[in-house]
C-alpha positions in Angstrom: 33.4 -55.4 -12.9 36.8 -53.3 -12.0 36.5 -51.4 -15.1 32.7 -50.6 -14.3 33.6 -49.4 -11.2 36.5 -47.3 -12.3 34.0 -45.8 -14.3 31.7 -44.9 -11.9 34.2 -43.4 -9.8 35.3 -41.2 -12.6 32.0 -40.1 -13.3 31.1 -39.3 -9.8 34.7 -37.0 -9.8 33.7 -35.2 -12.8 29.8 -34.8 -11.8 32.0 -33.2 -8.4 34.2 -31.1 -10.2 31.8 -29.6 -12.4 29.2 -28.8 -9.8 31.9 -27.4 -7.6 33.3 -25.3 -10.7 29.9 -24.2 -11.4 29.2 -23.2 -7.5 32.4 -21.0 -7.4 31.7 -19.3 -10.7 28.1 -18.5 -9.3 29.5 -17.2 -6.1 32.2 -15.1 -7.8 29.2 -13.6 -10.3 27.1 -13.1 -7.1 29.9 -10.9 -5.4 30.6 -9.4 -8.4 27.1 -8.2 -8.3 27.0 -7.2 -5.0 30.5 -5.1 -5.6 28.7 -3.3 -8.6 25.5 -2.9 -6.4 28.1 -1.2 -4.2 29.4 1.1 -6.4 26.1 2.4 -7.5 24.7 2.8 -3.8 27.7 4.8 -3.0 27.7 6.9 -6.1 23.9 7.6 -5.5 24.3 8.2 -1.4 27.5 11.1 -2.5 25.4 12.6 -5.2 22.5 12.9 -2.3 25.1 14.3 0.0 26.7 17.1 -2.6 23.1 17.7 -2.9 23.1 16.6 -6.7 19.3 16.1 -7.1 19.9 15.7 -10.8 22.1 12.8 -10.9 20.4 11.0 -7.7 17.1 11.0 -9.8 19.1 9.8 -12.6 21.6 7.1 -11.0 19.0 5.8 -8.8 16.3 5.2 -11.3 19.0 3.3 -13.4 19.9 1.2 -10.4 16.3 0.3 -9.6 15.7 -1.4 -12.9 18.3 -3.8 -11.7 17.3 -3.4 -8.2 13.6 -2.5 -7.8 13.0 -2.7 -3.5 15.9 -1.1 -2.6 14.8 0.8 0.3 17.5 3.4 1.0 17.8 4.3 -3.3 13.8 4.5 -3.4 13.8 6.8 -0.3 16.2 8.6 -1.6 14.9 9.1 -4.9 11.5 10.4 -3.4 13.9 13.1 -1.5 15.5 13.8 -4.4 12.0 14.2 -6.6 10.7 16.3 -3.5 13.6 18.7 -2.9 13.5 19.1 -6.6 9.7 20.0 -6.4 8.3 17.2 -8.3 5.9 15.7 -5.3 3.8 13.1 -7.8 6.9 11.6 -8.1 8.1 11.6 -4.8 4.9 10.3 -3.4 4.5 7.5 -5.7 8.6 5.9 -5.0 8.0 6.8 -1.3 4.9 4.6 -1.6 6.6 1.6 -3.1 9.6 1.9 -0.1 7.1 2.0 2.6 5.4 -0.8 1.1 8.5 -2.9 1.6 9.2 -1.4 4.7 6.0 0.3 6.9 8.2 1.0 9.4 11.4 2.5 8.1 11.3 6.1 10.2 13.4 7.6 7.0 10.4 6.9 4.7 8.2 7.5 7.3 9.9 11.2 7.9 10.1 11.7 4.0 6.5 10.8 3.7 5.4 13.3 6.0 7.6 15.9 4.4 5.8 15.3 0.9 2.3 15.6 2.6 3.6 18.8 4.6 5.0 20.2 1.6 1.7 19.6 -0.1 0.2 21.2 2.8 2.1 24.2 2.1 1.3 24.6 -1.6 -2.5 23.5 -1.1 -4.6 26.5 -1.4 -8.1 24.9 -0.5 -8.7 24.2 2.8 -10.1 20.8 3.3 -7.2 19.3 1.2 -5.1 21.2 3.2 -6.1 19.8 6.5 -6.1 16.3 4.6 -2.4 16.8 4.1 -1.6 17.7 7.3 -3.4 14.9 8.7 -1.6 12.5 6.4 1.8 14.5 7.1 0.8 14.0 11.3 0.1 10.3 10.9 3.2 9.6 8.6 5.3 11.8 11.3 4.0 9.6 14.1 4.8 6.2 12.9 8.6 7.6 12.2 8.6 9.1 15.8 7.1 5.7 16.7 10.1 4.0 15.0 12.9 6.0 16.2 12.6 8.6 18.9 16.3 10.1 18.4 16.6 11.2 15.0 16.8 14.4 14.9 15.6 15.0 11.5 12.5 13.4 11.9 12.0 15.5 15.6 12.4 18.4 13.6 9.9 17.6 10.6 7.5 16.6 13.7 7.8 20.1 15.1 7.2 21.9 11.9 3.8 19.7 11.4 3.2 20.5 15.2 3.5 24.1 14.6 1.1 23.9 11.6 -1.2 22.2 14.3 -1.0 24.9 16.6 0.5 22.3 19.2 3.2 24.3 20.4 3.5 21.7 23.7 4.5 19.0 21.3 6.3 21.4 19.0 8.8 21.9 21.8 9.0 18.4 22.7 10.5 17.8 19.5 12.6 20.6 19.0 14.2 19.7 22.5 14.9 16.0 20.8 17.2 17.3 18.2 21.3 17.4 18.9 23.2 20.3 18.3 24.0 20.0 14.6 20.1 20.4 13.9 20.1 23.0 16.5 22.7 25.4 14.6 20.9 25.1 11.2 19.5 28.6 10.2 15.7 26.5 9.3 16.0 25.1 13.3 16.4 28.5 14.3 14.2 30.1 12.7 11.6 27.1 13.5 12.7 27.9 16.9 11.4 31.1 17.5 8.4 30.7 15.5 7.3 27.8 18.2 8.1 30.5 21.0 5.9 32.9 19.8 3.1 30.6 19.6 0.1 31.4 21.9 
């Protein structure tokens, strides 16, 4: 009876010890993880910054295979694949961010500025008005979800000014800070607004 209970004893301490060795080795993989994860985020957010379109298309895609909702690397892969002219591509990873996020005024802003730029190149006129509607509704659910980024008060104006709503065109101009303000594309935005009838 002693030795059956001994037994049981040593089994429950071995049954403890492997289920704790197992829990730290799954926590040390899941931080490893997260510390590559990291790394990759980082690389892809200084590449965006050095305005390295190239290698943000490349290191994000690569990241998303391991990582496919990632909301900042989809967003800004669909920046990277608009700045770089390729708006198919932008649109559709812009898609798959705002369909984990609806809300996220960053997608929202780089949304409208895929519709806007589409705008821009559209030659016939009822797609072009359908762009700009899209780029106006995409604009207004950013503005919706944050009021004080500059960036998006500036995309808002341009759309604005292709609305011929030079009231709300100055609204959001006046909602920008004073690094947006010095940009050479604010001021020239600026006095295009002004000279609106």
């Amino acid at each position: 009876m002693k030795n059956n209970f001994l037994l049981r004893v040593l089994i429950g301490m071995v049954i403890s010890i492997a289920s704790a060795t197992f829990f730290v080795f799954a926590q040390t993989e899941t931080q490893l993880k997260k510390s590559i994860d990291t790394k990759a985020i980082e690389k892809i957010r200084d590449c965006s910054m050095k305005g390295d379109l190239n290698m943000v298309i490349s290191e994000a895609n690569t990241y998303l295979n391991s990582d496919p909702n990632n909301i900042e690397v989809l967003t800004r892969l669909a920046e990277s694949y608009l700045m770089n002219g390729d708006l198919l591509s932008a649109e559709k990873n812009i898609k798959k961010a705002l369909d984990i996020d609806s809300k996220n005024a960053w997608s929202l802003r780089v949304s409208a500025g895929i519709y806007k730029t589409q705008y821009e190149k559209e030659t016939e006129v009822v797609l072009k008005n359908k762009y700009l509607d899209l780029a106006l509704i995409q604009v207004q659910k950013a503005l919706t979800s944050s009021l004080d980024d500059p960036v998006v008060n500036v995309t808002a104006a341009e759309i604005y000014f292709y609305k011929n709503d030079k009231t709300k065109a100055m609204q959001a101009m006046k909602s920008t800070n004073a690094s947006i303000q010095s940009t050479e594309h604010f001021k020239e935005l600026n006095e295009k607004i002004k000279s609106m009838p």
